[in-house]
N, C-alpha and C positions, 0 to 999 in steps of 0.2 A: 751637495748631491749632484751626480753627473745627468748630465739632459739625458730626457725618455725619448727614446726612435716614432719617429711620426708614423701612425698606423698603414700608410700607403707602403712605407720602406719596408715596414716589418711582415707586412702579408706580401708584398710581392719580392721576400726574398726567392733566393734558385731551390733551397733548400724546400718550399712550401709549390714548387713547380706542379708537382704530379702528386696524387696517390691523397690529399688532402679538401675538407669541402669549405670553401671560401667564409662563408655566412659562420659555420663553426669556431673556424679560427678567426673571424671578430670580434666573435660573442668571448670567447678564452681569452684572447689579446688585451679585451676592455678590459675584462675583469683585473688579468694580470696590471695594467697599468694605471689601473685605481686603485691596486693594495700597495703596488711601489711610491704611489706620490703620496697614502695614506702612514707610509711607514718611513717614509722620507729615505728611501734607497733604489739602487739601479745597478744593472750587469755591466761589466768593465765596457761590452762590444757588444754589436750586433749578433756576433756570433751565439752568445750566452743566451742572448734573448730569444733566438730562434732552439738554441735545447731547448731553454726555459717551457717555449710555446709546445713545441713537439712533448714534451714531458708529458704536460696537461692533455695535450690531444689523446695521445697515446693511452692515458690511463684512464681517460672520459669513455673508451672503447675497449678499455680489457674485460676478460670475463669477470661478472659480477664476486663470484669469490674464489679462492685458492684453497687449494685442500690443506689439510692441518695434520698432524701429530699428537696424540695428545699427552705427550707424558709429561705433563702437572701434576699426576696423582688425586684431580679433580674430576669426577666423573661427569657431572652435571655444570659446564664454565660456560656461562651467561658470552664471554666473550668470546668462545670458540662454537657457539649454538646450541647449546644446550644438549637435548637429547638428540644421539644419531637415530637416523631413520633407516627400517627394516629396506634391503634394499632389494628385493623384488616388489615391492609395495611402488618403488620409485622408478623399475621399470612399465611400471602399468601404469604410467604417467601418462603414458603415449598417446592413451587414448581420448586425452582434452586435446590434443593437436587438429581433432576434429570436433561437431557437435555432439553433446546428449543428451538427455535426459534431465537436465539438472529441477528444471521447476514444473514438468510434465509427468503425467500418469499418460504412458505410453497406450496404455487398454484402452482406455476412456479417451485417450486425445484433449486432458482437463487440465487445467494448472493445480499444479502440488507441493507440499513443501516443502522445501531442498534439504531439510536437517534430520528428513522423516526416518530414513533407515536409522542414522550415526544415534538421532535420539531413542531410539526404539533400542539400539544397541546398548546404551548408555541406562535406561530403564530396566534391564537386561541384567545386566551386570552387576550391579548398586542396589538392587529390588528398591527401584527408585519410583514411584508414583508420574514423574513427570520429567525431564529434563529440557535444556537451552543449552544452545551452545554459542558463545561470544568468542568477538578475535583472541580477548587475554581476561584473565582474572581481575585484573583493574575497571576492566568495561563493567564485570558483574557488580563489584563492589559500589559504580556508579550509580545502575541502574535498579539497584535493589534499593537504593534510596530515595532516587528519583521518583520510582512507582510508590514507596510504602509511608518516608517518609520527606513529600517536599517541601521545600523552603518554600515556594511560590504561596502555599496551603498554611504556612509556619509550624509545617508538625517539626518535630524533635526525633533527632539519634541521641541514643546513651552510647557511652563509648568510653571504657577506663583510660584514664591517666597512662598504667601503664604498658597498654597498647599502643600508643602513637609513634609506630615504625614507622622508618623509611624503605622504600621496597626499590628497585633497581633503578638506575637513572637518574635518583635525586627526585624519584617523587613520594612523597610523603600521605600514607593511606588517609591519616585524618585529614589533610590539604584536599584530596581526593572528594571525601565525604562534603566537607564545609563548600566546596565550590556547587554543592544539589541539596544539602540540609542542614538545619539549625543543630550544630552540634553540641552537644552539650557531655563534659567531661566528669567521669566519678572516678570516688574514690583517689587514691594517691600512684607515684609513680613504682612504688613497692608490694602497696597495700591496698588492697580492692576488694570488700564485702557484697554479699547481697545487701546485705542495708543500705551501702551506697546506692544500689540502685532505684531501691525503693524510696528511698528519702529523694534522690534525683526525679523521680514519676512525675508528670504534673497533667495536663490537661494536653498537651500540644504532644507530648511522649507520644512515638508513634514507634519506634524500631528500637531492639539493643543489637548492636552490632558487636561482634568477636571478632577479632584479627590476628592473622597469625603471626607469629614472634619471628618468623623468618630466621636473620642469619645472627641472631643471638640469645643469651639465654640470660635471665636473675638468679642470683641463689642468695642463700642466707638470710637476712629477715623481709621477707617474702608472703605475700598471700593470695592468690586468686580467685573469683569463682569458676569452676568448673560449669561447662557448657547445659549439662541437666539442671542445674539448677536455676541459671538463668532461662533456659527455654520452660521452666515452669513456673517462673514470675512471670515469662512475655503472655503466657496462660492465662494464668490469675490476672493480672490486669487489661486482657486484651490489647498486647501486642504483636507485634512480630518479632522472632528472633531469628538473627541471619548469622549464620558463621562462616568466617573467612578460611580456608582450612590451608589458603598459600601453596604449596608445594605437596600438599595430600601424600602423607607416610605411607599409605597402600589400601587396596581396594577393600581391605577390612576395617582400615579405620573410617573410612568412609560412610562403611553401611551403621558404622556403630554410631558416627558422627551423627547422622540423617536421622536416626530415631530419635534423638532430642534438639531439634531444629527445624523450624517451620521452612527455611531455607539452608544450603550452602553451599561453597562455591568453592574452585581450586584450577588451578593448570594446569593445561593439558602436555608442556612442553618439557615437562619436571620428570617427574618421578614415573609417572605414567610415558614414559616414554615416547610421544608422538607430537606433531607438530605445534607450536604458540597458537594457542585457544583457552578461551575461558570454561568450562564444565558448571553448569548451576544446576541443583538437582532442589529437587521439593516435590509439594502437591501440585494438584494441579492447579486447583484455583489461582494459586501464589503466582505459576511460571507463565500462565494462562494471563496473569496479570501484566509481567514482566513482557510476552510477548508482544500484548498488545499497544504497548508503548512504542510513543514515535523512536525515540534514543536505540529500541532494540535495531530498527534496520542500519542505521547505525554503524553498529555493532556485532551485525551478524554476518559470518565469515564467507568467503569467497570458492571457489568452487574447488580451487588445485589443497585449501586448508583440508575441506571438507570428506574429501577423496581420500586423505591421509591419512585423517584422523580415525575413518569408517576402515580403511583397513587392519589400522592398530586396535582398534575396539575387536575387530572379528576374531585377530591373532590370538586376545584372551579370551575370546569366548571359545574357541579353538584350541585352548591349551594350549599358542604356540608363544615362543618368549621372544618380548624383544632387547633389541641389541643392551638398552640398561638392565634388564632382567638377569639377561648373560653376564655381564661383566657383573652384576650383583654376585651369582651364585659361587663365582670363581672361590676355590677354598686356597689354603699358605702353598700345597704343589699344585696346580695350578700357575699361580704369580711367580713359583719359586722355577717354575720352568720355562717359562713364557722370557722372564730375567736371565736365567740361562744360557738363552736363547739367542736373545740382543747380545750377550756378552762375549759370543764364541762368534756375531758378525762381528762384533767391534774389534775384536781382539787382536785380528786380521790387519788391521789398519797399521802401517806404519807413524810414528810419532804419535800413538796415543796411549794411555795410561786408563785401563779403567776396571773397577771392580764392583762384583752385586752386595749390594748391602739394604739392609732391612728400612724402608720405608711406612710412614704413616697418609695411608689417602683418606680422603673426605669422598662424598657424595655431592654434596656440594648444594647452588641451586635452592637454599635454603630446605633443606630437609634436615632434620631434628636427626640428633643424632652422634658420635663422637666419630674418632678416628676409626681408620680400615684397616688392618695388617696390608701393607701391601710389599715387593720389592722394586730395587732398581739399579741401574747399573750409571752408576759414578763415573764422568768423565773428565784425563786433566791432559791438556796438550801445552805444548810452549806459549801460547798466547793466555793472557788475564783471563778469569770465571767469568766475568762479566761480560769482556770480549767476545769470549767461545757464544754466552749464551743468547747475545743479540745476534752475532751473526748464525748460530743457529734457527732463534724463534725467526729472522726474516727470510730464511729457506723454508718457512713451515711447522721446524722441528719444535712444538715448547715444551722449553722441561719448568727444572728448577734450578736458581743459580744458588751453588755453597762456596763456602769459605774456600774449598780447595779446591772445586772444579764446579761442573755441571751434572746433576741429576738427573736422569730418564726414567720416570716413574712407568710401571709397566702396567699397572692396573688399568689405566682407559686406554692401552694401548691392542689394537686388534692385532692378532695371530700376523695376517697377510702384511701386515706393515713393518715386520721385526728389518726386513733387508732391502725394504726404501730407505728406513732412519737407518741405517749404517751406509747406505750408498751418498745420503745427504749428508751426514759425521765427514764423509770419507771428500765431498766436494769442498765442505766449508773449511778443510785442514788444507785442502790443495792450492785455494781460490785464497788473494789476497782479501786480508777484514779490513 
């Protein structure tokens, strides 16, 4: 391995003169040359290692994110944010750039509770008895454990067999559960009775938890209990029943979910369209509980979440839709023109080849459910599918790579964006890959 530049040469090259803050470009420096003697490698010259440095500065300082495209045909992509946000909702951002109101009763001059409208809204909506609101849906599944049934107390969760998903990031809901309660598993990974549960019951049984199936489904020899029936075992034995409802299928499965469940919970950054929050709805007593646990502060969401979410909440009380709602409603003309659309900017372009052809989108985001009629317009220039399609997703644009070109699914893609992705199509054919 070639020697590493001694830190005095490498900070005071001419290149780091002006326009750079010294203590910075230390802190970058160390790091950079404690991954090279860790990896046992180094830049030809000095030269490299001053990009190298400038690279990290430069991107330690760029804006936190770049706008996206979304033609994956995914409506709800965990990688690309999930649900877009209403965007007059985010021009009234502004006004956290000064102080307000957040934990005061301006009348009174009293301390109040920051979640009091968004909950009030959420009780509203759901004909819910009570609500909470947490940063994400894994906080709820914590804390409902934590309060009902804790390990510390040695009470017991039931939890079937074949519920033990994995939910995004590689965390695993029953890992989730077991790190705040004695978990204890029924029934099999196909086959899961109420007698499971019952036979499971013992003295320490404090909660049955349900969890949602998120982004897969069983079929064929198969059995579940349905959520009424176990919420009238947690009855009969004096439990609690809490259901996970994950990505919540819509504000009606919701209310119909809540009448058989003493708890349940879902996210707010899914299907309901508005910012990463957890939504837990119940009685009161139950959330009353939940609230008053140390873990909920925690857990309880920040002022620019909070402001978000209270706008999206009012949109449906409002009858107004958001942007998932929209791109829901789209019917076959609709996408078949939207595809059109893109295809008479693309068309334009010298050196490229492309045609609309009938696509299948998801929702995504784990919400139940099959494929979307959608379209898209099919893209093949002189460079490889693969080529075209990395140096388009690094402009922004993600589609889908095929066999014979690239895909621009049109369904998550908004109206105003058809003739940015052809102006970006039309740099990345010009610009060396």
């Amino acid at each position: 391995m070639q020697s590493l530049p001694a830190m005095h040469t490498l900070l005071n090259a001419p290149c780091f003169a002006q326009g750079y803050d010294r203590a910075v470009l230390k802190v970058l420096a160390n790091a950079m040359l404690a991954e090279c003697r860790q990896n046992q490698r180094a830049y030809a010259d000095l030269a490299q290692w001053c990009t190298q440095l400038q690279a990290r500065y430069h991107a330690l300082l760029a804006p936190p994110f770049k706008k996206v495209y979304n033609a994956t045909g995914v409506l709800l992509s965990t990688n690309l944010g999930r649900a877009p946000l209403e965007t007059n909702a985010l021009r009234e951002l502004e006004i956290l750039s000064g102080y307000v109101d957040l934990e005061v009763d301006l009348e009174r001059a009293t301390r109040f509770e920051r979640a009091f409208q968004a909950q009030n809204l959420l009780k509203v909506l759901f004909n819910s008895p009570d609500a909470l609101i947490l940063n994400n849906n894994a906080s709820a599944l914590v804390l409902v454990a934590s309060v009902f049934a804790p390990k510390a107390k040695r009470k017991q969760t039931l939890l079937s067999y074949g519920q033990l998903v994995e939910i995004g990031g590689g965390f695993r809901a029953h890992e989730l559960l077991e790190s705040v309660t004695n978990l204890k598993l029924v029934g099999s990974t196909n086959k899961t009775y109420v007698r499971d549960y019952k036979n499971a019951c013992s003295d320490c049984s404090a909660l049955i938890a349900s969890v949602h199936w998120s982004n897969f489904s069983m079929e064929g020899f198969v059995a579940s209990v349905p959520p009424k029936s176990l919420f009238s075992l947690a009855q009969e034995r004096g439990l609690i029943f809490y259901e996970d409802l994950g990505s919540v299928q819509s504000l009606e499965h919701a209310q119909k979910a809540l009448k058989h469940a003493h708890l349940l919970s879902f996210s707010a950054d899914k299907l309901l369209g508005s910012v990463q929050a957890g939504i837990v709805l119940g009685d009161r007593a139950h959330i009353e509980a939940l609230r008053a646990h140390p873990l909920y502060r925690a857990f309880r969401v920040d002022k620019i979440t909070l402001f978000l979410l209270t706008k999206t909440l009012q949109d449906y009380v409002q009858g107004r839709k958001t942007p998932i709602e929209i791109f829901l409603a789209q019917d076959r003309d609709a996408l078949l023109n939207k595809a059109l659309k893109l295809h008479r900017a693309l068309s334009a372009l010298e050196g490229l080849k492309c045609f609309v052809i009938p696509t299948q989108a998801r929702i995504g985001g784990g919400v139940e459910g099959g494929v979307l009629e959608s379209f898209g317009v099919q893209i093949q220039a002189k460079i490889e599918a693969k080529t075209l399609y990395h140096a388009l997703y690094a402009r922004g644009v993600a589609g889908v790579v095929r066999a014979k070109g690239v895909v621009l699914d049109v369904y998550a893609l908004f109206e105003r964006d058809m003739d940015a992705v052809a102006r970006i199509v039309q740099d990345t054919l010009e610009m060396p890959v």
